[in-house]
PDB file of N, H, CA, C and O in Angstrom:
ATOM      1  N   UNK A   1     -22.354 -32.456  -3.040  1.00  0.00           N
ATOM      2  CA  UNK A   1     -21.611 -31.270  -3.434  1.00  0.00           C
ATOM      3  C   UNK A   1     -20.739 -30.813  -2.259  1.00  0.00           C
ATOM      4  O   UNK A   1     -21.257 -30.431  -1.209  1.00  0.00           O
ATOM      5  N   UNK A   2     -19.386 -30.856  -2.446  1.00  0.00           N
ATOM      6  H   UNK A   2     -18.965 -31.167  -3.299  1.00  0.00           H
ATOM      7  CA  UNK A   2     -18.808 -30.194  -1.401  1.00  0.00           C
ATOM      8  C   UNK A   2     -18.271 -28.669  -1.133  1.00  0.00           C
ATOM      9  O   UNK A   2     -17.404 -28.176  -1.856  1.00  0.00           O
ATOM     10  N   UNK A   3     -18.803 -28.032  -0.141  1.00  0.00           N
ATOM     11  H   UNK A   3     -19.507 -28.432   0.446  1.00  0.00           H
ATOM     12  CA  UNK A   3     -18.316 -26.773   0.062  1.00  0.00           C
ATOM     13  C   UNK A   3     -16.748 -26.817   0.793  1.00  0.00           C
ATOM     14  O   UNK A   3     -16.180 -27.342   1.751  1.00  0.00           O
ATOM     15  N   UNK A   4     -16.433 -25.774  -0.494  1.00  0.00           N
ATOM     16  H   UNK A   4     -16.894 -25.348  -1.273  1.00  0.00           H
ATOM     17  CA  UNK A   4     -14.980 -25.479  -0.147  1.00  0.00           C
ATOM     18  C   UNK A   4     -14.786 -23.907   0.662  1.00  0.00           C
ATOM     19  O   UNK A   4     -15.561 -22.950   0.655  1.00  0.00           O
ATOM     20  N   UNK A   5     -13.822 -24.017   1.150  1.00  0.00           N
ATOM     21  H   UNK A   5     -13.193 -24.794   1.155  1.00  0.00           H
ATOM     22  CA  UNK A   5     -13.500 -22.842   2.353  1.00  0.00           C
ATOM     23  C   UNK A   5     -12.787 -21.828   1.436  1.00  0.00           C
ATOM     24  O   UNK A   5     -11.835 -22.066   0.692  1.00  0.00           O
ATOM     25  N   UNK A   6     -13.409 -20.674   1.622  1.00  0.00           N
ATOM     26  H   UNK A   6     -14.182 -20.481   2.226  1.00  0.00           H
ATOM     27  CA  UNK A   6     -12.712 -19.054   0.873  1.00  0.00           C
ATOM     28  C   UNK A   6     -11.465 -18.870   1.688  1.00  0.00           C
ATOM     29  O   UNK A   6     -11.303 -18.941   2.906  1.00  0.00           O
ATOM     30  N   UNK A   7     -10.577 -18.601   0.661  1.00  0.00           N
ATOM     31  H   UNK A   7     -10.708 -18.542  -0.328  1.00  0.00           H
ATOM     32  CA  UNK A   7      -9.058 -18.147   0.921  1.00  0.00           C
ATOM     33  C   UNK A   7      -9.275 -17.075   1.523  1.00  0.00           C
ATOM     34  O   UNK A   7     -10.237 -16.349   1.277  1.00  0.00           O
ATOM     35  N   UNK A   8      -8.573 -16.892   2.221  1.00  0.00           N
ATOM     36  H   UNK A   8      -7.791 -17.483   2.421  1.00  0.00           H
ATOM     37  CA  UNK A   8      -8.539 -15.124   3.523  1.00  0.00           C
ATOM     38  C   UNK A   8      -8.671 -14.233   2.464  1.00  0.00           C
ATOM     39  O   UNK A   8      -9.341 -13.381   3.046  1.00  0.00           O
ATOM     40  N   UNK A   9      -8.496 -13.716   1.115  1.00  0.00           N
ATOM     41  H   UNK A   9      -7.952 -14.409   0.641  1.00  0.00           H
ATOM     42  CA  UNK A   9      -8.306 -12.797   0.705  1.00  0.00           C
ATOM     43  C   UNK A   9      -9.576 -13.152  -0.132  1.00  0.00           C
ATOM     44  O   UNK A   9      -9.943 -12.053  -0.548  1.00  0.00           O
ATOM     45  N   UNK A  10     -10.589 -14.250  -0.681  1.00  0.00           N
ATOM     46  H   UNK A  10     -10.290 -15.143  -0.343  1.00  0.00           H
ATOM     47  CA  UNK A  10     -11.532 -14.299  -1.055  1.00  0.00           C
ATOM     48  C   UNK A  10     -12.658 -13.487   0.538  1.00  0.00           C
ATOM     49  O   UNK A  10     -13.440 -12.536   0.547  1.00  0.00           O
ATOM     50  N   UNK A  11     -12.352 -14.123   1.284  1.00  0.00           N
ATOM     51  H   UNK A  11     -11.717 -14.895   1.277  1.00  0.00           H
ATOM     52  CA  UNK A  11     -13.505 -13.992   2.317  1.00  0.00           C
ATOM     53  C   UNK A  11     -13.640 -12.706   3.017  1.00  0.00           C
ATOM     54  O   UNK A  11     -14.569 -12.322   3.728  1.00  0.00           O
ATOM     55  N   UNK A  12     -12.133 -11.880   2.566  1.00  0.00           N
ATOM     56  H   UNK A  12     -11.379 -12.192   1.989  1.00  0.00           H
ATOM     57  CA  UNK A  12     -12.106 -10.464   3.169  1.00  0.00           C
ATOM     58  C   UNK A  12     -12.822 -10.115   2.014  1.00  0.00           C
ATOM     59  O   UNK A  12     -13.920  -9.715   2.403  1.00  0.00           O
ATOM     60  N   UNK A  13     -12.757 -10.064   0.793  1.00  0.00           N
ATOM     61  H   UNK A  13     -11.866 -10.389   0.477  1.00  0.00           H
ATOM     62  CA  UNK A  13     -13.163  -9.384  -0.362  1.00  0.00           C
ATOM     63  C   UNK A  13     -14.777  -9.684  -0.229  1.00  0.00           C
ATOM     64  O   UNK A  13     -15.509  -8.695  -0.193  1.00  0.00           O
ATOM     65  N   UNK A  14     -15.168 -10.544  -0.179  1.00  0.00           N
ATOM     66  H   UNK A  14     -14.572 -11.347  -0.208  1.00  0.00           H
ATOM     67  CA  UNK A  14     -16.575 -10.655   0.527  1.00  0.00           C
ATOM     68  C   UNK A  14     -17.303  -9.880   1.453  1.00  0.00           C
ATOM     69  O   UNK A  14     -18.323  -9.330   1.037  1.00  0.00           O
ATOM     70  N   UNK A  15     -16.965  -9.731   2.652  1.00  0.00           N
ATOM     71  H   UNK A  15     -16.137 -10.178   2.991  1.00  0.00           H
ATOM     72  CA  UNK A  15     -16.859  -8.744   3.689  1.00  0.00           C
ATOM     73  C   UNK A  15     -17.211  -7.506   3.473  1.00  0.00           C
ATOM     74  O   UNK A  15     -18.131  -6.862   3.977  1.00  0.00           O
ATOM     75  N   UNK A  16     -16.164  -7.109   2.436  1.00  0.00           N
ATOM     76  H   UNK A  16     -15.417  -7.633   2.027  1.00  0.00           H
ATOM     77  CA  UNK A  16     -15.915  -5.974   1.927  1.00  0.00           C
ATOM     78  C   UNK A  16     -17.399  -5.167   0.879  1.00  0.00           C
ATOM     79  O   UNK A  16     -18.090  -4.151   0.951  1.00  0.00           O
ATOM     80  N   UNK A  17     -17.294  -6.175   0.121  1.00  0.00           N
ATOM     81  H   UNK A  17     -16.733  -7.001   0.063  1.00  0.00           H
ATOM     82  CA  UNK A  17     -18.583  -6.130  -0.998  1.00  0.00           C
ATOM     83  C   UNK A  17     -19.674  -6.032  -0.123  1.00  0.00           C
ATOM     84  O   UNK A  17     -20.662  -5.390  -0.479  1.00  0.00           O
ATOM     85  N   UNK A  18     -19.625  -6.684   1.181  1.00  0.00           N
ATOM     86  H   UNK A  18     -18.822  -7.205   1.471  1.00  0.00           H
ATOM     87  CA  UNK A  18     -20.903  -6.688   1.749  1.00  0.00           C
ATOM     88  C   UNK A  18     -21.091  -5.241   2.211  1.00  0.00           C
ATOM     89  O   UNK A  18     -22.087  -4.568   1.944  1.00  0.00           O
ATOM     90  N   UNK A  19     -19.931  -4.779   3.007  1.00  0.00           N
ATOM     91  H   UNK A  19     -19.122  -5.326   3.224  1.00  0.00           H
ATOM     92  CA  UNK A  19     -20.404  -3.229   4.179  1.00  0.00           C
ATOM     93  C   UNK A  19     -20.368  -2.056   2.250  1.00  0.00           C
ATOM     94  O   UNK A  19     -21.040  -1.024   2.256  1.00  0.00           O
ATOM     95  N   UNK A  20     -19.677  -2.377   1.085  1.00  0.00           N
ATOM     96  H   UNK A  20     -19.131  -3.215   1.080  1.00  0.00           H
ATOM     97  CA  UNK A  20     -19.806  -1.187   0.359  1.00  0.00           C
ATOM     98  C   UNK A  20     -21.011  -1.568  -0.015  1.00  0.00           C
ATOM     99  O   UNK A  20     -21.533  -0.457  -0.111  1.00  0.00           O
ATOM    100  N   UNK A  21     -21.914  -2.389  -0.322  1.00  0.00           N
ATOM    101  H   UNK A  21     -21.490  -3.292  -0.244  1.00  0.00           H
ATOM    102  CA  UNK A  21     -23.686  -2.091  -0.669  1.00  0.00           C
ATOM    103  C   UNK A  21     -24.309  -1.375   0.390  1.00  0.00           C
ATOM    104  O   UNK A  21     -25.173  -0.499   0.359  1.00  0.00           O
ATOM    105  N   UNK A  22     -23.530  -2.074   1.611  1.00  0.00           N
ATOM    106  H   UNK A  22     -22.828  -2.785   1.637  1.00  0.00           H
ATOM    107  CA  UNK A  22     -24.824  -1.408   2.760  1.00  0.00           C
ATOM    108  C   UNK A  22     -24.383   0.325   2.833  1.00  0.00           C
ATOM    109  O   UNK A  22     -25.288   1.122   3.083  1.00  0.00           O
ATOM    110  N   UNK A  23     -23.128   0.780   2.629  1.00  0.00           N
ATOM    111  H   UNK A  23     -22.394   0.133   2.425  1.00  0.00           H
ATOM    112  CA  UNK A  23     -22.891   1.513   2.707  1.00  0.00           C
ATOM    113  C   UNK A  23     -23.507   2.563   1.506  1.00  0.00           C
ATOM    114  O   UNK A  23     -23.671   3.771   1.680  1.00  0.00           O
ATOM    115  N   UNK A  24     -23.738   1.996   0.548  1.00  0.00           N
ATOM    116  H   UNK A  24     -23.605   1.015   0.407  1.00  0.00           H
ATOM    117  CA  UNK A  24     -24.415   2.985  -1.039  1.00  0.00           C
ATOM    118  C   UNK A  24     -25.734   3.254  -0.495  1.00  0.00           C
ATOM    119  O   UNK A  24     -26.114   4.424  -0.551  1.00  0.00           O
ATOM    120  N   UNK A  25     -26.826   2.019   0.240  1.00  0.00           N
ATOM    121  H   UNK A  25     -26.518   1.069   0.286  1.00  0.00           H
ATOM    122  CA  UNK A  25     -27.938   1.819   0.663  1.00  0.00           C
ATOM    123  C   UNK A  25     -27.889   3.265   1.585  1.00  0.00           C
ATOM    124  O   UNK A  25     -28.589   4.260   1.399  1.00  0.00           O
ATOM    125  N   UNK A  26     -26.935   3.082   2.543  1.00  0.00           N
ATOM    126  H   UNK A  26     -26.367   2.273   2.694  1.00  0.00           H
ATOM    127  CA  UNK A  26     -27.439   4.350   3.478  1.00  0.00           C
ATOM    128  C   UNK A  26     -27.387   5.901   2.867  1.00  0.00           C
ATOM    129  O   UNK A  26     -28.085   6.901   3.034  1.00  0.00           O
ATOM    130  N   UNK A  27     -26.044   5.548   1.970  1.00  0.00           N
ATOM    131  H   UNK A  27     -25.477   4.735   1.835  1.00  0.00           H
ATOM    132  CA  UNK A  27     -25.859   7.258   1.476  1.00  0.00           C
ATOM    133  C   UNK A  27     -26.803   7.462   0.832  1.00  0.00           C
ATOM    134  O   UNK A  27     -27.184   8.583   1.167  1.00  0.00           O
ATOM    135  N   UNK A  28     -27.590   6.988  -0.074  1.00  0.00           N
ATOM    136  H   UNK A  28     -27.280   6.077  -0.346  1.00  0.00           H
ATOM    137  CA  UNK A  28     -28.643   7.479  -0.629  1.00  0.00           C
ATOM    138  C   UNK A  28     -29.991   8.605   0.027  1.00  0.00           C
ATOM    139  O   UNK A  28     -30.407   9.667  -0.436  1.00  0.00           O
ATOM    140  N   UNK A  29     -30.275   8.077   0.875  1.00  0.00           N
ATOM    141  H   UNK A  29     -29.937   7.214   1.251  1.00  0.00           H
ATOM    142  CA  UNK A  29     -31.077   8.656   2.138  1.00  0.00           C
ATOM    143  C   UNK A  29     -30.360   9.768   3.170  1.00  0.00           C
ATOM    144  O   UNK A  29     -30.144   9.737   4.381  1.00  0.00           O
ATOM    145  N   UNK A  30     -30.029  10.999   1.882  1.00  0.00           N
ATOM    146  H   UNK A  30     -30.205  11.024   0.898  1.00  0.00           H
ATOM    147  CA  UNK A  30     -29.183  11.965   2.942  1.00  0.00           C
ATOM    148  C   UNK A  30     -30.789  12.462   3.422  1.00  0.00           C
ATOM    149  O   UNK A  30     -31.807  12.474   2.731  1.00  0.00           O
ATOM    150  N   UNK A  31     -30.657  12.755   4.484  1.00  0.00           N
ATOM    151  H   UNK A  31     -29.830  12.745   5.045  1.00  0.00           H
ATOM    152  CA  UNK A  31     -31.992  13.279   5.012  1.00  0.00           C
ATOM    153  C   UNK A  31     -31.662  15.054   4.918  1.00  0.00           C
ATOM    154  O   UNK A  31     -30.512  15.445   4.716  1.00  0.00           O
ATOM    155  N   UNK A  32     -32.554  15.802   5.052  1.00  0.00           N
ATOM    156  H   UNK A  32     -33.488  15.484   5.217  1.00  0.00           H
ATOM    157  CA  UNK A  32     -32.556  16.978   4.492  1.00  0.00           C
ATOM    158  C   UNK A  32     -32.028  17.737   5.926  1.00  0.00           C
ATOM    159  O   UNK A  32     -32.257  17.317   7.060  1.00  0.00           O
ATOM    160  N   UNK A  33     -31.320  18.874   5.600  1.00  0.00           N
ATOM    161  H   UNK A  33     -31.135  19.215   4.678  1.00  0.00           H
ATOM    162  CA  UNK A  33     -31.054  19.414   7.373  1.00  0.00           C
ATOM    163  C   UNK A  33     -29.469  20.168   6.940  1.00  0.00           C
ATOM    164  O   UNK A  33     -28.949  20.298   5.832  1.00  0.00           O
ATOM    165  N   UNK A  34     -29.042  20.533   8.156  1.00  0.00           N
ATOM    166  H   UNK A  34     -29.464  20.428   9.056  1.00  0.00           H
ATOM    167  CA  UNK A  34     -27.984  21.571   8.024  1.00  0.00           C
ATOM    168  C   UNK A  34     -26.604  20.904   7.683  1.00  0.00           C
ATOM    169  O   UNK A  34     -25.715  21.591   7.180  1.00  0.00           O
ATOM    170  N   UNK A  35     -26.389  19.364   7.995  1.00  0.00           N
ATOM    171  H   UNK A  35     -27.111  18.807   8.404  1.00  0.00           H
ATOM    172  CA  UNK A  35     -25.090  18.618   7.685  1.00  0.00           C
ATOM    173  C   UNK A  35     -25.024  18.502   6.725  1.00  0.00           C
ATOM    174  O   UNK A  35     -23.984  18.952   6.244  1.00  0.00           O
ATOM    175  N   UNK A  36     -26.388  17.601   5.376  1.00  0.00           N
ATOM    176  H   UNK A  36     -27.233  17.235   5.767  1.00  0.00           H
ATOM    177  CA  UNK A  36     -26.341  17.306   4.286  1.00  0.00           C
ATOM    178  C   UNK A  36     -26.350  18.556   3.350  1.00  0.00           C
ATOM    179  O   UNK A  36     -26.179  18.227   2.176  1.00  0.00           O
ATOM    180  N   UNK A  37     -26.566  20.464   3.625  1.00  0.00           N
ATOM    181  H   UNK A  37     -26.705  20.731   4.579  1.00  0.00           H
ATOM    182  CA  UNK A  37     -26.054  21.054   3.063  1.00  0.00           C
ATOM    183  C   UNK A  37     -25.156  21.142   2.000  1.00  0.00           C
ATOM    184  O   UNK A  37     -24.295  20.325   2.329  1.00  0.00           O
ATOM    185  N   UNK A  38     -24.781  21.667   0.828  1.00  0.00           N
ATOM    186  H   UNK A  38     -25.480  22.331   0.562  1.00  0.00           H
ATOM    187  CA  UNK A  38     -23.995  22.250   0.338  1.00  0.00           C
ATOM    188  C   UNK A  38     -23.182  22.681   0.602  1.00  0.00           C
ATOM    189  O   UNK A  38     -23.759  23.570   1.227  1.00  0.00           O
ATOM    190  N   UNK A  39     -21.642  23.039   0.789  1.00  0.00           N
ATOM    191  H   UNK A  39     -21.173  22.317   0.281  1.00  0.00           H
ATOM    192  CA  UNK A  39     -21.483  24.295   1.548  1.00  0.00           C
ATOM    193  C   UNK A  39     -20.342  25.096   0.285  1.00  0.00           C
ATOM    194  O   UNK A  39     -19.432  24.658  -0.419  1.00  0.00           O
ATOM    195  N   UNK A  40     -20.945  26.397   0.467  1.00  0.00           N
ATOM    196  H   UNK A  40     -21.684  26.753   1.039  1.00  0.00           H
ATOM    197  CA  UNK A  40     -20.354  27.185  -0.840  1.00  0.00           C
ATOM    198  C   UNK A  40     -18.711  27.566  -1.057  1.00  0.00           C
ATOM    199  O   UNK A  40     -18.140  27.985  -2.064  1.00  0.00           O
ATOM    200  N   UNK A  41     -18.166  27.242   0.338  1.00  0.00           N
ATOM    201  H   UNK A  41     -18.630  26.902   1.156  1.00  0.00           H
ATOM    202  CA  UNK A  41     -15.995  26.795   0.598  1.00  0.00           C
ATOM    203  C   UNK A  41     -16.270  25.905  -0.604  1.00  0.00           C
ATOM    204  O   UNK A  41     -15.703  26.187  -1.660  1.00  0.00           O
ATOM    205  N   UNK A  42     -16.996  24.971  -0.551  1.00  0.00           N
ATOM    206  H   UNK A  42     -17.456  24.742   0.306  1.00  0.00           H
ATOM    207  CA  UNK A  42     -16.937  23.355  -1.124  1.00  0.00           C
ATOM    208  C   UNK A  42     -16.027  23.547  -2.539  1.00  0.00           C
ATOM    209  O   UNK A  42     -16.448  24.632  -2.940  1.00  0.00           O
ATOM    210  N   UNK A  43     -15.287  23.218  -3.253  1.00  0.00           N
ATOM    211  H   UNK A  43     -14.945  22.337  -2.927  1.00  0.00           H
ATOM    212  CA  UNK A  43     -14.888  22.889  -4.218  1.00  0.00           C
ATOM    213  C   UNK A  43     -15.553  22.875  -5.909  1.00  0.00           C
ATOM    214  O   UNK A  43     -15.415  23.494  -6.964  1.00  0.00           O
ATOM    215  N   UNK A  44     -16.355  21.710  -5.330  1.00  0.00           N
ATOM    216  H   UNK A  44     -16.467  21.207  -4.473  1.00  0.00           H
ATOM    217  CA  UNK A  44     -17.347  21.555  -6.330  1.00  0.00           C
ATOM    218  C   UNK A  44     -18.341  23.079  -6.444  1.00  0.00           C
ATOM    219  O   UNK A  44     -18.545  23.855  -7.378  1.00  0.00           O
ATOM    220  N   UNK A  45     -18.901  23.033  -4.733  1.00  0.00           N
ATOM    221  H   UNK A  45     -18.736  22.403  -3.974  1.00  0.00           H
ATOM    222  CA  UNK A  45     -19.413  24.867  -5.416  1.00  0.00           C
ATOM    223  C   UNK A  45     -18.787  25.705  -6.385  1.00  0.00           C
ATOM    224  O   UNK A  45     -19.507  26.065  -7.316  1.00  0.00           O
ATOM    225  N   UNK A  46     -17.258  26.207  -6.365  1.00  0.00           N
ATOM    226  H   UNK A  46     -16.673  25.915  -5.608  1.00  0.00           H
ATOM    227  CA  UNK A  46     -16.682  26.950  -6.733  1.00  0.00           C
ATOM    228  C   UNK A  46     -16.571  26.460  -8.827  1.00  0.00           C
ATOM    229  O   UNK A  46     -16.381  27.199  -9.793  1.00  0.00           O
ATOM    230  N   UNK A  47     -16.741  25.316  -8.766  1.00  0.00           N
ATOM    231  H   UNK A  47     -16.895  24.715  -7.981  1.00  0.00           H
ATOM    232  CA  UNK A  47     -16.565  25.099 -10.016  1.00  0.00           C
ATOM    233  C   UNK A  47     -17.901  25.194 -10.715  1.00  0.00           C
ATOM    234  O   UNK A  47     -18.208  25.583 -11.842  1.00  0.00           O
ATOM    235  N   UNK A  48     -18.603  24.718  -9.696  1.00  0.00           N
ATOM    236  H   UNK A  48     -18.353  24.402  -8.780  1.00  0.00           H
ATOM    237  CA  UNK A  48     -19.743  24.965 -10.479  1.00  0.00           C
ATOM    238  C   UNK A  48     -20.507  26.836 -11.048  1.00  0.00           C
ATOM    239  O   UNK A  48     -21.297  27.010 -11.976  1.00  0.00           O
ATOM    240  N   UNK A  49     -19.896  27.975 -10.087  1.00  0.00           N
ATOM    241  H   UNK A  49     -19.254  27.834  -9.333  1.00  0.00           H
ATOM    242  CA  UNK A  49     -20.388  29.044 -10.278  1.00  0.00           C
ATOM    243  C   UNK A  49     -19.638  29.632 -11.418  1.00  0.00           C
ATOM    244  O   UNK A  49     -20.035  30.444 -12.253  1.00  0.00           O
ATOM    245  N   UNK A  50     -18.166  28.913 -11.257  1.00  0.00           N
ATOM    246  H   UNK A  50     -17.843  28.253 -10.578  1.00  0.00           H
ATOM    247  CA  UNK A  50     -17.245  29.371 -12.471  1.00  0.00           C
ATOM    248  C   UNK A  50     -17.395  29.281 -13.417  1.00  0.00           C
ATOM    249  O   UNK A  50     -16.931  30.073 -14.237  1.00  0.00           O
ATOM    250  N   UNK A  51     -18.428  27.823 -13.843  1.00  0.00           N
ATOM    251  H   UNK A  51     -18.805  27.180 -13.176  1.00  0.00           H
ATOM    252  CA  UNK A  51     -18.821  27.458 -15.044  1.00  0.00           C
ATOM    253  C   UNK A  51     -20.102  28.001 -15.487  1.00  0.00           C
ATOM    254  O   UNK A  51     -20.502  27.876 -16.644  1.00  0.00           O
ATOM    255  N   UNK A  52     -20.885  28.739 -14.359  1.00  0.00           N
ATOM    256  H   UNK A  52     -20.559  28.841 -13.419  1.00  0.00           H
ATOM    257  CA  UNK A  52     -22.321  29.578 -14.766  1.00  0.00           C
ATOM    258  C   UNK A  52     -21.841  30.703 -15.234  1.00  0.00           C
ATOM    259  O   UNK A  52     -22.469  31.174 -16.183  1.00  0.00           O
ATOM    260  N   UNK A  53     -20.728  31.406 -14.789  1.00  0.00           N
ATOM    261  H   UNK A  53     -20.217  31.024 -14.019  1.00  0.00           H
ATOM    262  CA  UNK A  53     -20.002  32.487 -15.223  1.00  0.00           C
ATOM    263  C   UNK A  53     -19.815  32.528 -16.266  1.00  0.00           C
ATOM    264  O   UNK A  53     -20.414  33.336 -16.976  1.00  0.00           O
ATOM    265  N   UNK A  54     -18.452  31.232 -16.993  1.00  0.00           N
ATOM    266  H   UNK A  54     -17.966  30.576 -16.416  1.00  0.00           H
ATOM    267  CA  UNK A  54     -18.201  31.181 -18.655  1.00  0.00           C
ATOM    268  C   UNK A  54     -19.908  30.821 -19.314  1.00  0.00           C
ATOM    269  O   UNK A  54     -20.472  31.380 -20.254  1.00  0.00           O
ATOM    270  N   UNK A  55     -20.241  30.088 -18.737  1.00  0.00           N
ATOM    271  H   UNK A  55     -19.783  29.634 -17.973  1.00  0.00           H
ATOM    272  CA  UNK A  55     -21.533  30.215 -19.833  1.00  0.00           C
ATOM    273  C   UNK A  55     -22.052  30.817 -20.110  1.00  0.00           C
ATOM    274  O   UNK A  55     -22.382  30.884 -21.294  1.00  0.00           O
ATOM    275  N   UNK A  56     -22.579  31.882 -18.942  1.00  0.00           N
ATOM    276  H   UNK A  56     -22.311  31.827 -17.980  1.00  0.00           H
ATOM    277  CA  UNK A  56     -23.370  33.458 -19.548  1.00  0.00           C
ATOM    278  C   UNK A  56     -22.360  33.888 -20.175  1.00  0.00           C
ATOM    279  O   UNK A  56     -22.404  33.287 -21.249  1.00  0.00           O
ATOM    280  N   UNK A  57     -21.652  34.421 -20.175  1.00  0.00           N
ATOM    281  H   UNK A  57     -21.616  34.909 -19.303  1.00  0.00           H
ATOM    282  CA  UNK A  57     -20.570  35.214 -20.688  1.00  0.00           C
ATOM    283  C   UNK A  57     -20.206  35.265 -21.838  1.00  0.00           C
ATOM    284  O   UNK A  57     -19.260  35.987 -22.154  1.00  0.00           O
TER     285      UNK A  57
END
């Protein structure tokens, strides 16, 4: 069986696939503490209170 050599743009795309798993692997494990916070500026905060608002309402 002969192994054939990945085209530069196969072998970057490889690469690539490799650091975004390791990268999902780490985000998962936010460890608890003052960085991985919430923070209520945040965006998403703001939409989310807006939408507790229309719902009681």
């Amino acid at each position: 069986m002969a192994v054939t050599r990945l085209k530069r743009k196969d072998r970057r795309n490889k690469t690539f696939a490799k650091l975004d798993v390791k990268n999902l692997k780490l985000a998962t494990n936010i460890e608890l503490g003052s960085r991985s916070r919430q923070s209520t500026k945040d965006q998403l905060a703001k939409n989310n209170a807006l939408l507790d608002i229309l719902t009681k309402g």
